[in-house]
C-alpha positions in Angstrom: -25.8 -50.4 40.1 -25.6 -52.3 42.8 -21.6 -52.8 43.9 -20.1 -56.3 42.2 -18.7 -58.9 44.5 -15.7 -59.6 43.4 -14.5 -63.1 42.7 -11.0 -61.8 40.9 -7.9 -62.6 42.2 -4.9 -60.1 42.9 -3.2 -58.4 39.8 -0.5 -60.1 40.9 -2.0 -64.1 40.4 -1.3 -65.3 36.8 -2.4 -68.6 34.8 -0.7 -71.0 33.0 2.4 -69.5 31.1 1.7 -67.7 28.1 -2.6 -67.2 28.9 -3.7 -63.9 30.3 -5.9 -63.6 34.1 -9.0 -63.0 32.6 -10.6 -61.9 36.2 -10.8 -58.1 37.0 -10.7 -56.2 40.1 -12.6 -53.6 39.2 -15.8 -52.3 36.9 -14.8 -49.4 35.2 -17.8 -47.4 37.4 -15.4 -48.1 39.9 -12.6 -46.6 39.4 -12.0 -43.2 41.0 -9.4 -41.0 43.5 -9.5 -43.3 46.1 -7.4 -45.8 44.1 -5.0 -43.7 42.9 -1.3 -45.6 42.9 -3.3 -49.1 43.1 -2.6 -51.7 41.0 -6.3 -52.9 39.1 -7.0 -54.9 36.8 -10.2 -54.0 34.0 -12.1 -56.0 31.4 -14.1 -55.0 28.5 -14.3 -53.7 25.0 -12.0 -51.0 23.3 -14.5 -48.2 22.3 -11.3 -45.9 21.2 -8.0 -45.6 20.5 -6.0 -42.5 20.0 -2.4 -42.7 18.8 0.0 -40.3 19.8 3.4 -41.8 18.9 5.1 -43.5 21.8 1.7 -44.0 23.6 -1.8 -44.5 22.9 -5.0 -43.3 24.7 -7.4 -46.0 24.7 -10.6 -46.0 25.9 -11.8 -49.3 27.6 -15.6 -49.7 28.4 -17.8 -52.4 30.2 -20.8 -52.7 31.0 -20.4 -50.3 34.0 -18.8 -47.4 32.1 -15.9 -46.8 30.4 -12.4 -45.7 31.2 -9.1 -44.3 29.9 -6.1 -46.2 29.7 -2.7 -45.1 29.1 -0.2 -47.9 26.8 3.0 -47.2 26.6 6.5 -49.2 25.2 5.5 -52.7 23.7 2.0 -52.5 23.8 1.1 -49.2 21.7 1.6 -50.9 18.7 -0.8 -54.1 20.1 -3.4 -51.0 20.9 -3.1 -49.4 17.9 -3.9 -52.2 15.6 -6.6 -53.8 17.7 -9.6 -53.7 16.5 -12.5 -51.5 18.1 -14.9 -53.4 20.0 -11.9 -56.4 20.5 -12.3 -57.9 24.2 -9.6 -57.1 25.8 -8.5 -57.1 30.0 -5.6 -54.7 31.0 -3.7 -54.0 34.1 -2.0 -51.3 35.6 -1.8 -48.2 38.3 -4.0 -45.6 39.0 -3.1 -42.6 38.6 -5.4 -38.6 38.3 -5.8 -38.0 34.7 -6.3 -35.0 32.8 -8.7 -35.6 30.5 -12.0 -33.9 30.8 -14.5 -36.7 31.1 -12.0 -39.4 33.1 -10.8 -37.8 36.5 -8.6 -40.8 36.7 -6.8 -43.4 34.2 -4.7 -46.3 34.3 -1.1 -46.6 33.1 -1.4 -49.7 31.7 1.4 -52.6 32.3 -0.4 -55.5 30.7 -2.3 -55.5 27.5 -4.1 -58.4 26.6 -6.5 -58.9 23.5 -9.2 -61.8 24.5 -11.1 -62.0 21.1 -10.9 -59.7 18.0 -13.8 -58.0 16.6 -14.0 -59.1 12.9 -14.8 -55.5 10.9 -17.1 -54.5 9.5 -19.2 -54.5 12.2 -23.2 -54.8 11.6 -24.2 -51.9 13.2 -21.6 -49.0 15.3 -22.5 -50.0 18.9 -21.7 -46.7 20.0 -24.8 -45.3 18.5 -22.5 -42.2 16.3 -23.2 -43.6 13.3 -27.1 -44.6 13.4 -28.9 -47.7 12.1 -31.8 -49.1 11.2 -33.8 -50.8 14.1 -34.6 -53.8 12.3 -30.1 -54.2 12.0 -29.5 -53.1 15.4 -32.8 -56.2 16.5 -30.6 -58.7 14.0 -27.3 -57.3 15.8 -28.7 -57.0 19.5 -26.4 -58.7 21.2 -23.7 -56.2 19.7 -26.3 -53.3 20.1 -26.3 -54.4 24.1 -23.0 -52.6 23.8 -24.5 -49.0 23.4 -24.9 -47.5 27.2 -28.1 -45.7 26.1 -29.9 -49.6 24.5 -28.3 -51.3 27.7 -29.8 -49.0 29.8 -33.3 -50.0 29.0 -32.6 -53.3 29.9 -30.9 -52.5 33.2 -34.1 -50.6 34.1 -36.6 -53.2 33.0 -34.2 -55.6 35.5 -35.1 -53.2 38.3 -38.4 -52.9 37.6 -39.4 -57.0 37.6 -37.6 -56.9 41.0 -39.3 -53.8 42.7 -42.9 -56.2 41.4 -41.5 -58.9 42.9 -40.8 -57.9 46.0 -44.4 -55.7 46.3 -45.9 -58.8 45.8 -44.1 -60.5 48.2 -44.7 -58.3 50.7 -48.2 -57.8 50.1 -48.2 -61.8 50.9 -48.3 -63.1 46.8 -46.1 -66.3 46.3 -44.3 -66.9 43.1 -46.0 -69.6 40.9 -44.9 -70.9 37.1 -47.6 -72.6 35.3 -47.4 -74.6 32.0 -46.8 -72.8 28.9 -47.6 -75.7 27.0 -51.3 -76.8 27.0 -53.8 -79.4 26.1 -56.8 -76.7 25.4 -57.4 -73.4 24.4 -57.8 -71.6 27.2 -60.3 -69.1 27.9 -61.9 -70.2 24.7 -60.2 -67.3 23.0 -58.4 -67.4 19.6 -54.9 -66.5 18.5 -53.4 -69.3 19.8 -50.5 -71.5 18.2 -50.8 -74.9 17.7 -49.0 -77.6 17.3 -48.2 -81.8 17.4 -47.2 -82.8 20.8 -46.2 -86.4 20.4 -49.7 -87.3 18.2 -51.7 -84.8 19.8 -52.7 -81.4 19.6 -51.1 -78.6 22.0 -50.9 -75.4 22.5 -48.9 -72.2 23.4 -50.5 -70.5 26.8 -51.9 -67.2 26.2 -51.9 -66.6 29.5 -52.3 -68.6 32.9 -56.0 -67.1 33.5 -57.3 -70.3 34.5 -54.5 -72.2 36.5 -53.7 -68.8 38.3 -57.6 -69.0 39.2 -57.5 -72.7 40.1 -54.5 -71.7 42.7 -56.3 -69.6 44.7 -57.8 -72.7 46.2 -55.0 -73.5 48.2 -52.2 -70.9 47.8 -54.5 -67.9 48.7 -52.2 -65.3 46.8 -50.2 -66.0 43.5 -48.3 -64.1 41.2 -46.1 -65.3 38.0 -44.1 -63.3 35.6 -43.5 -64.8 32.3 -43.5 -65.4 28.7 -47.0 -65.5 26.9 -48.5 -66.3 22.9 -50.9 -64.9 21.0 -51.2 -65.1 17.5 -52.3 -61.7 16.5 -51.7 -61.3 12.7 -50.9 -57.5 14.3 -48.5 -54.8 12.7 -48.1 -52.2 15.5 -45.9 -50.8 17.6 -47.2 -51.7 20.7 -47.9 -56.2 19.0 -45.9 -58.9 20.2 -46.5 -62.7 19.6 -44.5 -63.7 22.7 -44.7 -60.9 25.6 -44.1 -61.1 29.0 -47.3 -60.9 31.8 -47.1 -60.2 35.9 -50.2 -62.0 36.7 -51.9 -61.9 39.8 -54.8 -63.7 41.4 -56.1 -63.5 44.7 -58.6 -65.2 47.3 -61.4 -63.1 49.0 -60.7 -60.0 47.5 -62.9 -58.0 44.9 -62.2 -56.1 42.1 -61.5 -52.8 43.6 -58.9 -53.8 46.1 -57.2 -55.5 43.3 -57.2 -52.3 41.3 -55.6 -50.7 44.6 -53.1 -53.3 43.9 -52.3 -52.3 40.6 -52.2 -48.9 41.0 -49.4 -49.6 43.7 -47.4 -51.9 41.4 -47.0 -49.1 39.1 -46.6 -46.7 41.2 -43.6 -48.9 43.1 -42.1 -49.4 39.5 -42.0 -45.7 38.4 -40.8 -44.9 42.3 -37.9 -47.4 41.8 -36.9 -45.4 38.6 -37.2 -42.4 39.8 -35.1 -43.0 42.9 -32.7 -45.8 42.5 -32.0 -45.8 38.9 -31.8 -42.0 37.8 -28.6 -42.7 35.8 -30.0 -45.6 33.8 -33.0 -43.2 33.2 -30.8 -40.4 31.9 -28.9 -42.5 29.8 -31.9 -44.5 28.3 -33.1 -40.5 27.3 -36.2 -41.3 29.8 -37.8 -38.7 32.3 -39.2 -39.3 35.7 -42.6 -40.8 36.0 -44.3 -38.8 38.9 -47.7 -41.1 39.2 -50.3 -40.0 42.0 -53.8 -41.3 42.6 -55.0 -43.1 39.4 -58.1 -41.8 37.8 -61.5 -44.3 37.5 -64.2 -43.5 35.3 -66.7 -46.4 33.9 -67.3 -47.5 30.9 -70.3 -45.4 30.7 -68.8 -42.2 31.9 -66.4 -42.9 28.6 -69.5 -43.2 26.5 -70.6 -39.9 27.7 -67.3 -38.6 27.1 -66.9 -39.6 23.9 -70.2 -38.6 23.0 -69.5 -34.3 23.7 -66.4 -35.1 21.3 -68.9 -36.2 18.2 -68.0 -40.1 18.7 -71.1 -41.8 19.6 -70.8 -45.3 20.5 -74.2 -47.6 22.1 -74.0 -49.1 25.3 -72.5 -52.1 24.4 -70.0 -51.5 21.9 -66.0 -51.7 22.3 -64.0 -48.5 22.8 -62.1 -48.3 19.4 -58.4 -47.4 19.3 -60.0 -43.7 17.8 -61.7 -43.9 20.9 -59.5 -44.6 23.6 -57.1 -41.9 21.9 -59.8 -38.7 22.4 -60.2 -40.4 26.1 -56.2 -40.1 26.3 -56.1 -36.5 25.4 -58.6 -36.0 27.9 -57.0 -38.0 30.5 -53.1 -37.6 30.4 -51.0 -40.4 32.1 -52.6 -43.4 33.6 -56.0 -43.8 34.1 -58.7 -46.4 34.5 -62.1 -47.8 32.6 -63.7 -49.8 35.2 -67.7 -51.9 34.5 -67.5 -53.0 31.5 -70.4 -54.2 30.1 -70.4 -57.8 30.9 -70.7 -59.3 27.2 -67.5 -57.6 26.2 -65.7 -59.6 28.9 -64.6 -63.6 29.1 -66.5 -65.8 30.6 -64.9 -65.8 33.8 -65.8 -62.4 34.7 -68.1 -61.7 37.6 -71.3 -59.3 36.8 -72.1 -56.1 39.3 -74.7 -57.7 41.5 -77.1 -54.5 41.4 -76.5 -54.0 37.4 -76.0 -57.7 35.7 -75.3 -55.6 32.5 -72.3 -54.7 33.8 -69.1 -56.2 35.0 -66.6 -55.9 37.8 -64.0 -55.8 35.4 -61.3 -52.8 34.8 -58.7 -51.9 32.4 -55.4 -49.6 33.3 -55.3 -47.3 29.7 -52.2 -44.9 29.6 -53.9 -42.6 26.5 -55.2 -45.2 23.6 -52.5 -48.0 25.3 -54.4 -51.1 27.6 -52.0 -51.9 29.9 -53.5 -53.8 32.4 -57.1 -56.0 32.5 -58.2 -57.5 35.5 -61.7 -58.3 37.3 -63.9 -60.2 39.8 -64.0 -63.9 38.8 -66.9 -66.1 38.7 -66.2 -68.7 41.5 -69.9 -70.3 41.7 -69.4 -73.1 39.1 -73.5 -73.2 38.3 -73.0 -69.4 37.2 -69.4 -70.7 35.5 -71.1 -73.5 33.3 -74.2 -71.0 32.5 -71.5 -68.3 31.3 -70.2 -70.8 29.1 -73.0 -71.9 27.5 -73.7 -67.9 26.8 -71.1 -67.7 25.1 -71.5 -70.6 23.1 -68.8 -72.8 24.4 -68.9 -76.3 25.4 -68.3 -76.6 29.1 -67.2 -80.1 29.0 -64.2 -78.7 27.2 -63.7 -77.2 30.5 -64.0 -79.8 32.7 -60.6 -80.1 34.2 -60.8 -76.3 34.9 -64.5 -76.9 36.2 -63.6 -79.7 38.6 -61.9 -77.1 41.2 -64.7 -74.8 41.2 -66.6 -78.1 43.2 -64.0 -78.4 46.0 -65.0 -74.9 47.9 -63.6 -72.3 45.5 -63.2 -69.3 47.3 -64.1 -65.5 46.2 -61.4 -63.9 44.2 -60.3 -61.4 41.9 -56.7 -60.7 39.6 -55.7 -58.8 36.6 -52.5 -59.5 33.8 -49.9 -56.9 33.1 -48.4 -56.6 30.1 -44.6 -55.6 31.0 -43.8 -54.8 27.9 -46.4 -52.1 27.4 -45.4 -50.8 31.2 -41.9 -50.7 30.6 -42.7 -48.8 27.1 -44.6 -45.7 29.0 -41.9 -45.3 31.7 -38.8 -45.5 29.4 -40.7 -43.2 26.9 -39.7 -45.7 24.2 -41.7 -45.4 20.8 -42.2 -49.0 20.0 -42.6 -52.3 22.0 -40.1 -54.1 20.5 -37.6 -51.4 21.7 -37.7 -53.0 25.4 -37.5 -56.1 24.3 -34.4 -58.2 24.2 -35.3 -60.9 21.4 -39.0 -59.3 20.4 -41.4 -61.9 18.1 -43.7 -60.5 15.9 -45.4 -61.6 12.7 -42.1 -61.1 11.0 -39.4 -62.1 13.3 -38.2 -65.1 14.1 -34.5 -64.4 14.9 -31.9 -64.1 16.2 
């Protein structure tokens, strides 16, 4: 973790009579030899208290760490009947400790309680006594208390930084399109709907076709943020609001975009790896070693698949049974690259010397899709013909269609589902795991 910059005053400043500083000096993480005989000052949450007469071991933690404070005289008895998980900021000097697992305490001078924590607690946010996922989800903010939950979190921070600053040095800009919209878009399904002052509106699926539009005159874009899709899905890997890092770029095809995603994750899992190694352990993760990304087409799958006694045409979708033989096959991350064209929207650019096939790609890590991307139709004859195909009305289009007459330039981009990334890397069984608030068919709150 990145050191805080402190903003506290000295130990020594004090408020209004009668109302305790509520600044620290210090993060418990910080605490260590080199302040020994210091005077600090540390907020947080009492995770223990041990009573031993005329003083009390209590142990303080934040969302650094925790740390052991020694109360003496007046304030045992305060300590004692706190409540855990009470806020509470203490002061005091440094001094070496004893203890096995705190090299250093604090022998405390000030004892303040904050707020109270009103028991019984929900859930134990220390994770000794277990509960059910769906209390700990109805609880989270309380859960956000357990090191190993709050790690997760810490390391999904990390990783939206390390793709944002990838992408801004691979000359990507930072865009935020509408989430609210007058059309469906992409002509897909699963999208809500609702009024919007008389009319009828709906929640973004994803920002395929202003991303697309961009390229015009911003060359390179990227966004990262919240999507809909109203899957009536009950999985483990289903959200109805998810986050997406989408990318679209102008006069590149499919294959250096590929290269591009290849690097994003590999920049993600390296930032794990190197920078956040205690968030790892604590979240129970392993290191994600990822080297050069296997492609194989959609055909090479068929053939595949075909040895193993699943026998699909030329033509048909990979199934979930499917993509989990080509999984055990392939371990880690790998790629399904020209699909056949009809399984793909109609934005998606055909191979010039196979029009079967598309310059489309998928990023599969076993039976999970992680990441589609492609060539883009930018020829707005071939854009209006692919519409028709597919039996949709381009003049329900038109606003998109319009941009495609002003010089639209070659390009190519894919989505990422975050979500799905952040659940390989953390090793975490179920989406909704890295997920602060997750929506699903079911869930609506908190």
């Amino acid at each position: 973790m990145e050191k805080v910059q402190k903003m506290a005053r000295s130990v020594k400043d004090s408020e209004k009579p009668g109302m305790a500083d509520i600044h620290r000096t210090h993060y418990a993480r910080e605490l260590g030899e080199h302040l020994v005989g210091k005077e600090v000052r540390i907020g947080g949450w009492i995770e223990d208290v041990r009573d031993i007469g005329k003083l009390a071991f209590v142990t303080v933690r934040d969302a650094t760490g925790a740390c052991q404070i020694i109360v003496t005289s007046d304030n045992v008895q305060k300590a004692v009947q706190a409540q855990r998980q009470s806020a509470v900021v203490v002061a005091g000097v440094v001094q070496k400790s004893k203890a096995r697992d705190f090299p250093v305490e604090v022998k405390v001078s000030e004892f303040s309680i904050l707020t109270g924590a009103v028991h019984p607690l929900p859930i134990d946010p220390t994770g000794r006594v277990e509960s059910a996922f769906d209390k700990r989800l109805d609880a989270r903010a309380l859960d956000l208390r357990n090191p190993k939950v709050a790690a997760i979190f810490r390391l999904r921070s990390a990783g939206l930084k390390a793709v944002r600053d990838l992408l801004r040095s691979e000359g990507f800009i930072e865009v935020n399109t509408p989430k609210i919209i007058g059309s469906a878009s992409e002509g897909g399904a699963n999208l809500f709907g609702f009024e919007y002052f008389k009319r009828k509106a709906y929640l973004a699926q994803s920002p395929q076709l202003y991303k697309e539009q961009l390229t015009l005159g911003l060359d390179r874009v990227f966004e990262i943020g919240p999507y809909f899709r109203a899957e009536n899905s009950h999985t483990v890997r289903h959200l109805t609001e998810f986050t997406s890092v989408d990318v679209e770029a102008a006069f590149l095809d499919y294959e250096d975009v590929m290269d591009l995603v290849e690097k994003v994750v590999r920049t993600v899992a390296k930032e794990f790896n190197e920078n956040c190694s205690r968030e790892l352990e604590l979240a129970g993760a392993k290191k994600t070693e990822i080297g050069k990304i296997e492609r194989l087409t959609y055909e090479q799958c068929l053939d595949e698949l075909a040895k193993t006694g699943e026998k699909l045409a030329f033509g048909d979708d990979l199934s979930d049974a499917a993509l989990r033989k080509l999984g055990e096959a392939h371990s880690g991350f790998y790629f399904i690259t020209d699909w056949p064209l009809k399984l793909k929207p109609f934005y998606i650019h055909e191979k010039e010397d196979d029009p079967r096939l598309s310059k489309s790609f998928d990023l599969q890590h076993g039976y999970l899709e992680l990441v589609s991307g492609g060539r883009r139709l930018h020829d707005p004859a071939k854009l209006r013909a692919r519409l028709a195909e597919q039996g949709l009305n381009p003049e329900g289009f038109a606003e998109h269609l319009k941009a495609f007459d002003w010089g639209m330039p070659p390009h190519s981009g894919w989505g990422l589902g975050f979500d799905r990334l952040m659940m390989v890397l953390t090793g975490a069984q179920n989406v909704r795991e890295v997920v602060l608030y997750p929506r699903d068919t079911d869930r609506l709150t908190p």
